[in-house]
N, C-alpha and C positions, 0 to 999 in steps of 0.2 A: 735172335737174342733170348728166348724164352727158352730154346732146347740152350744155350750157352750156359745160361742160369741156373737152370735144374744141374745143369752138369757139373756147375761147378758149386752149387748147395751138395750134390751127391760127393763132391771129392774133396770135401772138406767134412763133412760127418764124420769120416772112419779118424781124424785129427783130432776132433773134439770127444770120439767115443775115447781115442787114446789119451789123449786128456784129462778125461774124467776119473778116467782109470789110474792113469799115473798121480792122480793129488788125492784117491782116495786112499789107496794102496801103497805108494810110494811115497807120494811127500807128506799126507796126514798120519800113515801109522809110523812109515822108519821115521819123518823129522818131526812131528808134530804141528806143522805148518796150520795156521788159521788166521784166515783172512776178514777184516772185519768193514763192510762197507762202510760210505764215509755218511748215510744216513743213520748209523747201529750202534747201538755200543751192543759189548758182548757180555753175558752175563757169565760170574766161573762158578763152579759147582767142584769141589776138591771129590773125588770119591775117597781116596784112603792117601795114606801117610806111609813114607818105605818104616819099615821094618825096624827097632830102634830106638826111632826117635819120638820124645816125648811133647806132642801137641795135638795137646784134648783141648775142645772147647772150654773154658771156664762154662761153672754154674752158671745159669739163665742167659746166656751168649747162644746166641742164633749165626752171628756172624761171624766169620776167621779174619784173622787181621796181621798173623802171623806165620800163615802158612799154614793151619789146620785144616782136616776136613769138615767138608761144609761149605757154606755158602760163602763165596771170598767177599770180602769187600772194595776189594779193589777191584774193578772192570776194566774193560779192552777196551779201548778208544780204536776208533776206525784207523784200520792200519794193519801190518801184516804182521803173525808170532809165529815165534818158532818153540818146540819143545812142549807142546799142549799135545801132548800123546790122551788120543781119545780113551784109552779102557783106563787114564788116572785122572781126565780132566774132562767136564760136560761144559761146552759154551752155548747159552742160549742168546740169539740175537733178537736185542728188543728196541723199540724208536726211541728217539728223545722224547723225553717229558715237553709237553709243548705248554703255554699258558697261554692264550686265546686275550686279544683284546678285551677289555671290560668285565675279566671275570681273575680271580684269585687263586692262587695255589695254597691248600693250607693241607699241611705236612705231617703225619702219622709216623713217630719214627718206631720201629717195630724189632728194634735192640738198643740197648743202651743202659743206663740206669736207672735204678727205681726212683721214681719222685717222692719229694719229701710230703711227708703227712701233711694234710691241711692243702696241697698244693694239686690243681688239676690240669697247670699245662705245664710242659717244660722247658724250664730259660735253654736261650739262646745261647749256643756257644759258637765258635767262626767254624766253619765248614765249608766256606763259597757258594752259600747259597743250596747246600747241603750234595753235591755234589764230591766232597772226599768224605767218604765214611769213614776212613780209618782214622782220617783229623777228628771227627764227629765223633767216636768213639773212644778215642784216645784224650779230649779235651772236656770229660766227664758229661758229654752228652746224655742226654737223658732220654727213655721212650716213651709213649704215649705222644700225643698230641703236643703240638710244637706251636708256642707264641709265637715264630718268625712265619712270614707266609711267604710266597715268590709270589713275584709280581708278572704281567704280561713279558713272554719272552721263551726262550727255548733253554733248556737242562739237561745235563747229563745224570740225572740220578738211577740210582741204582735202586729198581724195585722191589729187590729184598730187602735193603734196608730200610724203606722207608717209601709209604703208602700217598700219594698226591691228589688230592680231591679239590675238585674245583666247584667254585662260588661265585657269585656274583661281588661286583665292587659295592660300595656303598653311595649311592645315590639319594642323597637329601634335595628337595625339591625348592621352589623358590617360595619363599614366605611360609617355609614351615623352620622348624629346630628339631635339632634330633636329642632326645633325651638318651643319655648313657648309662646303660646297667652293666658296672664291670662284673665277669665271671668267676675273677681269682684276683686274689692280693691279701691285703692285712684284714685282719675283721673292724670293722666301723667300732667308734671310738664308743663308750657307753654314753648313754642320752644323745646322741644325735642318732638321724637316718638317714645320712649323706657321710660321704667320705669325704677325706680332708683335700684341700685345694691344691692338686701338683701339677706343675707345669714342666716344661721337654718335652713330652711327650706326642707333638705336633698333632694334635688332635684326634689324640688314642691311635696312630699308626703304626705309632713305637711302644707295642705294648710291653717290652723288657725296659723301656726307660720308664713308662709307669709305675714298674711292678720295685723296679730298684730305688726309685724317691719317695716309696713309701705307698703308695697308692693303696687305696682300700678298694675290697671288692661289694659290690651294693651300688646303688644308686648315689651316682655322681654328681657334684654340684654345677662343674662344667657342663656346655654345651657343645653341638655341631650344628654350624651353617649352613648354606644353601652350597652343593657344592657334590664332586667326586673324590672317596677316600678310598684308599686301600687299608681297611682295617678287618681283622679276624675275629669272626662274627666264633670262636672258640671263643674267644675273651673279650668281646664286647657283646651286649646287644643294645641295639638302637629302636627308638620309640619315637616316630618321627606325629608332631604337635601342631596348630595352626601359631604362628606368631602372636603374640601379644598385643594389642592392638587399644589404645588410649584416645577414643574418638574427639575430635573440635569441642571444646565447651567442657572438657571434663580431664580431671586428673587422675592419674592412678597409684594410689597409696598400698607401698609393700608392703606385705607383712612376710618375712621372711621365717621360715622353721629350722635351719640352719645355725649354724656359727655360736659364736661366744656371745654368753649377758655382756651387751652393753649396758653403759649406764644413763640412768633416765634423763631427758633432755629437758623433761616439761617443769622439773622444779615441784616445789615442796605442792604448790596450790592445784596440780592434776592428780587425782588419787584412782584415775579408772584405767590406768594400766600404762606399762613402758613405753615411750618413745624414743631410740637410737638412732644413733647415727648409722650411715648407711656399711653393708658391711656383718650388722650383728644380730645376729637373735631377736627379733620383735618386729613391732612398728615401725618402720623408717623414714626419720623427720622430715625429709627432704620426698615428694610426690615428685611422680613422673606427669611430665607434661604430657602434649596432645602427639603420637607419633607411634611405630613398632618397636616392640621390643621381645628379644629373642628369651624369652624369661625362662627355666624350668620350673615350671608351675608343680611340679613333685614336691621343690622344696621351698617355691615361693608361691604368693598369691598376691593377685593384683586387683583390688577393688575400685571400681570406677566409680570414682564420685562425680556426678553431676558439678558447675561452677555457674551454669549460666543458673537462671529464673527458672524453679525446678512446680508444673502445677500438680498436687494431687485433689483427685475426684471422690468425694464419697456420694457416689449417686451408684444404679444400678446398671445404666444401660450407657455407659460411659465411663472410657480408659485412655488414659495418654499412653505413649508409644514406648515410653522405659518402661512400658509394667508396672511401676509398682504400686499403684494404687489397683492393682488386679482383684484385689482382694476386699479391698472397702466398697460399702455398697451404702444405699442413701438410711440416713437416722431414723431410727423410730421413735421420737419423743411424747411424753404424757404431760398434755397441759394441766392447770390446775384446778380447773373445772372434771378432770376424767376423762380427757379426749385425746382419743390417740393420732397421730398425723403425721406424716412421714418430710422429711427435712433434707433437700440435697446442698451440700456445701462442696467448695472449693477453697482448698490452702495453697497458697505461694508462698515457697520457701527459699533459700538464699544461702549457701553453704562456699565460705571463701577458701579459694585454696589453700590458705597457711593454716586453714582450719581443719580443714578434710582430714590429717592424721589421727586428730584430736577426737573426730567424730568415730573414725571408724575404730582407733584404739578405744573409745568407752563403750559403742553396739556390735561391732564386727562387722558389719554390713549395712548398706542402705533401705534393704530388706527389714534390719531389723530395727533400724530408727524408725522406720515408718510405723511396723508392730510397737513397738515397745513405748515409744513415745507418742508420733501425731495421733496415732489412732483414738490411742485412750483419752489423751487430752482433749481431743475439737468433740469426739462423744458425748465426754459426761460433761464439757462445757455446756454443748447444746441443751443436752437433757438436764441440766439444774436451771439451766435461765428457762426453757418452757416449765417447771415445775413454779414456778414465780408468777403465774400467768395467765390469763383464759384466751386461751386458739384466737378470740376475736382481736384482742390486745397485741397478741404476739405479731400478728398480722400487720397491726396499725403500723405494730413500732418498731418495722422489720429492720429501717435503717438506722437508729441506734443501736439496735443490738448487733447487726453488722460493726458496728463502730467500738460497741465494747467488747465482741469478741476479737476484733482484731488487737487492741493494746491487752486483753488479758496471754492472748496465744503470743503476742510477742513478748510479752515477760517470759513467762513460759522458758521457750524454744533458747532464749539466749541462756539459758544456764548450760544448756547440749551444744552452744556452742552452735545455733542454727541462727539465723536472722530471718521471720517472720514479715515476709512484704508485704503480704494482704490477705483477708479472709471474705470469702463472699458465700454470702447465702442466695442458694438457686432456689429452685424449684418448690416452694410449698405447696403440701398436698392437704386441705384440713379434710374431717370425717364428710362422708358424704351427708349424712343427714341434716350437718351444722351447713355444708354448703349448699343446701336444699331452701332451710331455710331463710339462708342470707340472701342467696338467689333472691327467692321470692319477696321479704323483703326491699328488697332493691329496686326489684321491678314495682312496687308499690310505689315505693317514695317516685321512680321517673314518670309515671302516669301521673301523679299527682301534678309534677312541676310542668307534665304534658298538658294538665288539663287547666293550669294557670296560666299555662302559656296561651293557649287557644282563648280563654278568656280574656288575655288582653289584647287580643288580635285582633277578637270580636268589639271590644270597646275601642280602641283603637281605628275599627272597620267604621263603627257608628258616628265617631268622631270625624272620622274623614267623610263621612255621607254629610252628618250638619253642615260643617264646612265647605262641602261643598254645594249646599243645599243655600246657604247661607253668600256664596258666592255667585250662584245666581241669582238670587234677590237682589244680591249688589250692583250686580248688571241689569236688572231691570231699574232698580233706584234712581240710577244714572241715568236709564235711555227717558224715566218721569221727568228728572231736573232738567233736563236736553229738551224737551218737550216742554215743560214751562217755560226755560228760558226763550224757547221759539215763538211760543206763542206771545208772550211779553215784546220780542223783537218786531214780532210780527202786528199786533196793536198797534206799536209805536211806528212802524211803515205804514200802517194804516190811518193812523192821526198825522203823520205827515204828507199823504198822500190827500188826504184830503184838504188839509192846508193847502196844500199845491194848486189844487184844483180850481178852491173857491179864489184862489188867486189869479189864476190864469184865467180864469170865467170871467173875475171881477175885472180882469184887463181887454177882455177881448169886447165883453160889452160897452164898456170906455170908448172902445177903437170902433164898433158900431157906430156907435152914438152920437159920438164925432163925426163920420161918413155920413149920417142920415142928414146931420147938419148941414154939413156943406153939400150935400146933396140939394137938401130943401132949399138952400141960400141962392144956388146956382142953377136949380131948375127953374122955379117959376116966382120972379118977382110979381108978376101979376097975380099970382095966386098967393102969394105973403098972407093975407088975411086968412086965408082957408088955410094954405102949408102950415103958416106959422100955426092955428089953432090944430090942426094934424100933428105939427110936429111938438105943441106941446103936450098932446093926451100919448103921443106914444113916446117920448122922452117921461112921461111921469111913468108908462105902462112899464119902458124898460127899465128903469130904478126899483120899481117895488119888483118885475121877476127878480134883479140882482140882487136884493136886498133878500127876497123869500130863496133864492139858492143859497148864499152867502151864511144866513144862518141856518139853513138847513145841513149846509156841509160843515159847521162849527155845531151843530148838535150831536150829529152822529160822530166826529171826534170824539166829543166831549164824553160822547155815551160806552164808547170803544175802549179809552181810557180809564175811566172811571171802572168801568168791567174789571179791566185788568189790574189797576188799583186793588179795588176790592179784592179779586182773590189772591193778589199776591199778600192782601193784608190777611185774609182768610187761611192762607198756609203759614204764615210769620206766626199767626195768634195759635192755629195748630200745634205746628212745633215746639210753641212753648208751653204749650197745653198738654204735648203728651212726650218730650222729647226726640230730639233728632234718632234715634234708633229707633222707636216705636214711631214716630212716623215716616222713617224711611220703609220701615217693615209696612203701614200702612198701605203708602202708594204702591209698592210690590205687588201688596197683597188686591187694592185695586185692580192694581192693570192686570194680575192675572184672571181677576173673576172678570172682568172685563169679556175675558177669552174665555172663560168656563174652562179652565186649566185646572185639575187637580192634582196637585201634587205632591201630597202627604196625603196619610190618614186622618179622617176628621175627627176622630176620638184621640192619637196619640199623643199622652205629653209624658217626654221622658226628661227626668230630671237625673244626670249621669254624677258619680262620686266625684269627679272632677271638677262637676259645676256647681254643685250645691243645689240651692233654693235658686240659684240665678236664673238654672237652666229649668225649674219648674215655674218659677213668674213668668220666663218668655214666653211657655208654651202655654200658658196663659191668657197672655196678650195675643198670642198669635190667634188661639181658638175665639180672643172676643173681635178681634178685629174681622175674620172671616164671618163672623154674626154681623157687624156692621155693615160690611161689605155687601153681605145678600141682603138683608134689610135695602141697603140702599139700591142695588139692583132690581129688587121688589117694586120701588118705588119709581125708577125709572120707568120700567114696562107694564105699570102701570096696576101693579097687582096689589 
């Protein structure tokens, strides 16, 4: 098979060499045969004109359109021709113009007519997409640089006429805007710096429908979205921006640099600048809510006002999160004595959304309300109410003047149009040497209330010792009165016991007595004269023992009693003699020398502010009754 091949590759060559031969020499020079693949167009190149005939290029014509020599306009589509004799006709074969996904053709036409003055691309005229040049040319096509672009896809142009440069599409990202600076069009109107609003134009892709409604060339008021365009970056440029963004709790009030004077919305009683409706040149009455918006910030601006509870700080080492108290730091006031002291305050302010236009139409910014107004205001508030004042005073009377600086700052703020919610004063700093000596001071005066206090602790202490001092006296008082009355009780079991006695004696001798009787009666009648003189000497013996017991046990009753008589009469006449207190303190004071208990000092007598002279009489009585007391102990042991 491999010699078959060769052999039969070898006996077909001298076919294809005759081949060649016969379309170079035979079919190319006698008929002019040119065959143009179906990938090619064929480009024509005229060398000369027969003899004759009149076709010169025109002035500035690059291309023939008419059968001149030169560069034809017209090309060979794939396909076969006849009569293109090579020594009058040069065909060069070149690809199709291809446009590539995601990228633009933008078209240099390099014959045509001259552009008009002022103008640097050139209108569109129909051509297919510029594929017939002799349409393009014939239809007052112009050269240079060309508003139409080709889009992704494949072309037959012809590259002498016209030059295909490829670009990327327009690609705007998600959450930004594309700002538009058109290249060419009308010049912008005087006093504005925006071109006027034309619509067709599908979002500048049709830049000959811009340029025919009028369009100006400059910075455009329109925008472009998120999104893919095919537009010719010859006649636009884009400036892609972050969206606009109006955060929760705040509005954002236009101010537009564009458009026509509206007329004022605010009426005669706002004199600090225009408020319009939306649409025109100024302020615009109507604020945008919380949410994006695709703004061109070239020719608009959007100032976020705050709506909620808005705090500024004039302290040093302290800033809320919008900034803008970045800039205030804490007061330095001069009290009225010459003391300088530093003062941190906090304003809460309050700005309603049907107000926010109001506000920013009369400062421009919240930057600059805050400069131009809070600042100066709560300042030289501060610093004229310390100038009223000595540092010690201001001090005292920090929260009234809290109080009157907040109704003076809300007067104030409502003239701007701000509502004032509350003012507070932080952090007072006074001089260190005034706070040296308040310090000290201070610490004086609590020693003092220290050292009162401890004094009545101590009195206090001393009181609770009497008292308790006084409490066991009480209890010995009691265990005296307990002991008198026992001893009393006891007397009187003792005079009744003795009753008993001389009772029971007096009965049982009876019952003797009787016994001896009837003894004597029954023992010996014969002895009667002796018994009976027996029994009367010991019946008289037993009556007088009875009688000598009977009143011996009624004496010492008698004597027992009477004892106890006496001294309960002895204490009755006591007490009256010296009072129930001083002789209960007596018997106390008894029974404890009784025991040689000491238990006070024998010199102390304190008479305390509470007690008067009462408590120096007891201590009195107390030191004479302990002299009584040893005296009478004295006397007991016999000293």
């Amino acid at each position: 098979m491999t010699f078959l091949s060769d052999l039969t590759s070898w006996a077909w060559a001298p076919i294809l060499l005759v081949a060649i031969v016969l379309y170079k020499f035979v079919l190319r020079f006698l008929f002019g045969m040119v065959i143009v693949p179906e990938d090619r167009i064929g480009l024509v190149t005229k060398k000369f004109v027969l003899v004759g005939t009149d076709r010169e290029l025109p002035d500035g014509r690059i291309m023939a359109t008419k059968g001149e020599a030169g560069y034809q306009a017209k090309m060979l589509a794939p396909g076969l021709y006849w009569w293109m004799w090579p020594w009058q006709y040069g065909v060069e074969m070149q690809p199709f113009t291809v446009v590539p996904e995601g990228m633009v053709g933008l078209v240099l036409a390099n014959d045509g007519q001259e552009l008009p003055t002022g103008n640097i691309l050139a209108r569109r005229v129909e051509s297919d997409n510029f594929q017939d040049t002799i349409r393009f040319l014939d239809s007052g096509g112009q050269k240079g640089r060309q508003t139409s672009i080709l889009t992704p896809g494949t072309y037959r142009i012809n590259p002498y006429a016209f030059t295909v440069t490829m670009a990327p599409m327009t690609d705007v990202k998600e959450n930004m805007v594309g700002i538009i600076t058109a290249l060419d069009g009308a010049p912008l109107q005087p006093g504005q710096i925006a071109g006027r609003q034309v619509e067709g134009h599908n979002n500048f892709q049709n830049i000959d429908s811009f340029l025919q409604n009028g369009g100006n060339r400059g910075l455009q008021p329109q925008v472009v979205l998120a999104g893919s365009y095919y537009i010719n970056p010859w006649a636009v440029q884009i400036e892609q921006i972050p969206m606009t963004e109006v955060a929760i709790g705040h509005v954002g009030v236009v101010i537009s640099y564009i458009g026509e004077d509206g007329e004022d919305m605010t009426g005669d009683t706002f004199k600090h600048g225009n408020i319009v409706r939306k649409g025109f040149r100024g302020v615009w009455m109507e604020p945008l809510g919380p949410g994006k918006y695709p703004i061109n910030t070239y020719t608009m601006k959007v100032e976020n006002v705050p709506t909620t509870n808005l705090v500024l700080n004039w302290a040093n080492a302290r800033s809320e999160a919008h900034a803008l108290d970045r800039n205030l730091s804490t007061i330095t006031v001069r009290s009225r004595d010459g003391f300088p002291f530093n003062l941190d305050v906090a304003q809460i302010i309050h700005i309603p959304a049907n107000e926010a236009p109001k506000v920013i139409a009369r400062f421009g910014s919240m930057v600059n309300l805050v400069s131009q107004v809070l600042e100066p205001t709560i300042g030289n508030y501060f610093r004229n109410s310390a100038q009223d004042s000595d540092v010690i005073a201001f001090l005292s009377t920090r929260k009234e003047r809290q109080e009157s600086a907040r109704e003076h700052i809300r007067q104030v703020l409502e003239i701007y149009n701000v509502n004032a919610v509350d003012t507070l004063i932080g952090d007072i700093v006074p001089p260190e040497a005034l706070m040296k000596t308040l310090t000290d001071r201070k610490v004086a005066q609590e020693e003092e209330k220290t050292y009162d206090t401890q004094r009545m602790a101590q009195e206090k202490r001393q009181g609770y010792e009497r008292e308790t001092a006084i409490a066991e006296m009480q209890r010995e008082i009691v265990k005296a009165q307990q002991s008198v009355e026992i001893a009393e009780r006891t007397a009187n079991a003792a005079v009744k016991k003795s009753e008993g006695e001389a009772r029971s004696l007096q009965l049982q001798v009876g019952a003797e007595s009787e016994a001896t009787k009837v003894r004597a009666e029954a023992n010996a009648e014969a002895r009667r004269r002796q018994a009976s003189a027996e029994a009367d000497a010991t019946k008289l013996t037993a009556e007088a023992e009875a009688e000598r017991i009977a009143k011996t046990g009624a004496a010492e009753a008698e004597k027992i009693l009477a004892i106890g008589k006496s001294t309960a009469e002895a204490y009755e006449l006591q007490v009256k003699a010296m009072g129930d207190d001083n002789f209960t303190r007596y018997k106390i004071t008894e029974e404890i020398g009784k025991g040689q208990i000491k238990i006070i000092p024998d010199l102390v007598i304190n008479g305390g502010a509470e007690g008067g002279s009462e408590g120096g009489i007891n201590g009195l009585l107390g030191l004479k009754l302990l002299e009584m007391n040893g005296n009478r102990n004295d006397r007991k042991n016999g000293k």
